[in-house]
C-alpha positions, 0 to 999 in steps of 0.5 A: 087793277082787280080781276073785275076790272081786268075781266071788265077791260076784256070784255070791252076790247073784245066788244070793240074788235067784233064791232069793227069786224061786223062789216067784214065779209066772210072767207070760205075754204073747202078741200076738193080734189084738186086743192084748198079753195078759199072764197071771198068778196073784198072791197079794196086790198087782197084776202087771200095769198099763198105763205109757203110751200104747202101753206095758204093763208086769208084774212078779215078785219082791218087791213093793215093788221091782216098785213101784219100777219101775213108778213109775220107768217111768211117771214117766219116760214121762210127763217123756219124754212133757212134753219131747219128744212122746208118740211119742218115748216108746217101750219101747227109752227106757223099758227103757233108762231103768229099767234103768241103775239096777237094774244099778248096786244089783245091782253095788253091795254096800253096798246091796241089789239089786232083787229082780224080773224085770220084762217091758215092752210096746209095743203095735203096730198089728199083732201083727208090731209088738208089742215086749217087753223083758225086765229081769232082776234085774241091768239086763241086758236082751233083747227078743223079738217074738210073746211074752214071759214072766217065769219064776221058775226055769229049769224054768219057764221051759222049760216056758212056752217049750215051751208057747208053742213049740206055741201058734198065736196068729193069729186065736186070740180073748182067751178062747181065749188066756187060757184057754190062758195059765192053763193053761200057768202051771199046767203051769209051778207042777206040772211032774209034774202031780201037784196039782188046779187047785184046788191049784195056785190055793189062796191065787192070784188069777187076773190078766189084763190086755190093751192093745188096739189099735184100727182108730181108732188108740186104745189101751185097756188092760184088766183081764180077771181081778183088780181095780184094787187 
């Protein structure tokens, strides 16, 4: 195989993976005061779901691969957590342990890649603290602070940029941002703003789950929206 068609090869499993992600819908986490708080709407199984102590993860794509990851990252966690100390188990191991795996099947044409986006959260003792990685399809990865989403296609994604660009989260309440969150997603999902809600949402489930953090010290995670299934 020459460079050509190597790089020819990628860019076709890179077009097929957008593709089976473009019906997905978006995830969106943001810091507040009282914790991370990730919103989405699903069809069937959860998006959202706590790793770790401290750590959040969500995902979009094909079900079974955003299983995959999560199985991964919290079986990582928790050998990470047996052999060395639940402080050493933090989202940079994490991200950096799930990720290497999903690079070498994006690159590797005798298997199929993973079809998902998935986005990591470490909860901090402030909002200044909180850190996200985002995972993309082809082990890359990128970390930002404040708020993070995963968007299933450009459009959507400037939109929620530019939604969360204008968003003042400091002493927002849960409610409040949720409320906000939900909408935004919606925005992303009908960009002419031609649909109802009702529209927007038929056959969706709303899905919002927060990792808090405590004066104690304590993380508890959540589900706000959705249910345990």
């Amino acid at each position: 195989m020459t460079p050509y068609d190597w790089q020819e090869g990628i860019g076709h499993r890179a077009q097929f993976v957008e593709a089976r992600l473009a019906a997905g819908v978006p995830v969106i986490a943001a810091s507040l005061d009282a914790g991370i708080l990730a919103v989405t709407y699903r069809r069937q199984s959860r998006k959202i779901f706590e790793i770790y102590d401290r750590l959040m993860f969500a995902g979009l794509g094909q079900q079974s691969d955003v299983e995959s990851m999560r199985v991964a990252a919290i079986d990582f966690s928790h050998q990470e957590g047996f052999q060395r100390s639940e402080q050493d188990v933090t989202i940079q191991r994490v991200v950096a342990a799930v990720s290497e795996p999903v690079k070498r099947a994006f690159a590797d044409f005798s298997s199929p890649p993973v079809v998902a986006r998935t986005m990591f959260m470490q909860v901090g003792e402030g909002p200044e603290l909180d850190r996200y990685y985002l995972v993309d399809y082809d082990g890359d990865f990128v970390n930002e602070r404040g708020a993070c989403y995963l968007s299933s296609s450009q459009q959507a994604a400037e939109i929620i940029q530019k939604g969360l660009d204008e968003m003042e989260m400091d002493g927002m309440s849960v409610d409040e941002a949720c409320s906000q969150l939900e909408a935004l997603i919606m925005r992303s999902l009908d960009p002419e703003g031609t649909k109802t809600e009702a529209e927007i949402t038929e056959n969706l489930t709303l899905e919002a789950g927060i990792l808090e953090r405590s004066k104690e010290g304590q993380r508890i995670f959540t589900l706000l929206h959705g249910d345990w299934d």
